[in-house]
C-alpha positions as CSV (number, residue, x, y, z in Angstrom):
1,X,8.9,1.2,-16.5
2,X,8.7,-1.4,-13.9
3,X,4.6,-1.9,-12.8
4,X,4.0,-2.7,-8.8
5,X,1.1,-4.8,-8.4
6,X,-1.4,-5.4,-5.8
7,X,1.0,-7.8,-3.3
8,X,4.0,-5.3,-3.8
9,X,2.2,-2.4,-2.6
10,X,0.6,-4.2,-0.1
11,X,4.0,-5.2,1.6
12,X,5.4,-1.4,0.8
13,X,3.3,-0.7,4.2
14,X,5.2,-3.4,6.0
15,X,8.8,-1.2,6.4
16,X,10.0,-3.3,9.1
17,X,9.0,-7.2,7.2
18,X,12.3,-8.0,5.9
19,X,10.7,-9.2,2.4
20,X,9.7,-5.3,2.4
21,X,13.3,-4.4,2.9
22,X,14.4,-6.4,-0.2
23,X,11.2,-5.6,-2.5
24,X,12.9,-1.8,-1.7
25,X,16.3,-2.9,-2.1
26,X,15.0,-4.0,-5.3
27,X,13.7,-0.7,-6.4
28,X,17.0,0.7,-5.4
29,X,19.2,-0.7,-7.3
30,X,17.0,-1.2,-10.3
31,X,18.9,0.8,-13.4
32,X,15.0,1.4,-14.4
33,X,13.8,3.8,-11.7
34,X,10.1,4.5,-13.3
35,X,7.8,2.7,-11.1
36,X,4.0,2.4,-11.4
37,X,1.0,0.7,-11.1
38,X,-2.4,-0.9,-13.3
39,X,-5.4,0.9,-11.9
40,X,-6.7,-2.7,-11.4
41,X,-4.0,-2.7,-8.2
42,X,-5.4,0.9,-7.3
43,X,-8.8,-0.5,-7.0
44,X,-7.9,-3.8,-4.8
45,X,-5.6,-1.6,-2.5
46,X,-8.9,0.7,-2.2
47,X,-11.6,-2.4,-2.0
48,X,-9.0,-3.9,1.1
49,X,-8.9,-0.3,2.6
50,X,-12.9,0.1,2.4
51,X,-13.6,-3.2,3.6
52,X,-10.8,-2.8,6.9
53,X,-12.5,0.2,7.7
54,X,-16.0,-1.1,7.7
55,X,-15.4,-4.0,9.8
56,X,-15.3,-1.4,12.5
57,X,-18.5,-0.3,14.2
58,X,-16.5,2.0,16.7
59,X,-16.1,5.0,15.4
60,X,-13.0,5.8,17.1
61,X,-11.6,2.7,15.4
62,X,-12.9,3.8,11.7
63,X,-10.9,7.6,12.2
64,X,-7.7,5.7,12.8
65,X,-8.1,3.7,10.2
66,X,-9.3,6.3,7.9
67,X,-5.9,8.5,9.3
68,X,-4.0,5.2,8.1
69,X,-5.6,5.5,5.2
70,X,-5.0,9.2,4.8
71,X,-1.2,9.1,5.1
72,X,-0.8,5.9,3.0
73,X,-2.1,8.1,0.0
74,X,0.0,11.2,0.8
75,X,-2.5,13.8,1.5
């Protein structure tokens, strides 16, 4: 199993940043194809997420973000 921290699936969101390209390149062409994560990384993506959205005072601005938010997770 190859673990993904915190900066890997931070850039994951990037598709178009060429250093995203080759992190999934990577993954690719690994012969180990198990991927995962620490729950320590969970939590930091989540604290980044929570504190994005509450910068916003706009409500308008905190649904988008919480949409973002939304289809990063897969729901």
């Amino acid at each position: 199993m190859i673990l993904l921290d915190t900066d890997h699936l931070t850039m994951l969101n990037y598709i178009s940043n060429p250093r995203c390209q080759a992190l999934m390149m990577s993954m690719k062409v690994s012969p180990d194809q198990h991927f995962g994560t620490t729950i320590i990384s969970v939590e930091e993506q989540w604290r980044g997420w929570f504190a994005y959205i509450s910068r916003f005072k706009d409500v308008r601005r905190q649904v988008k973000a919480y949409k973002d938010l939304v289809e990063l997770t897969g729901s």
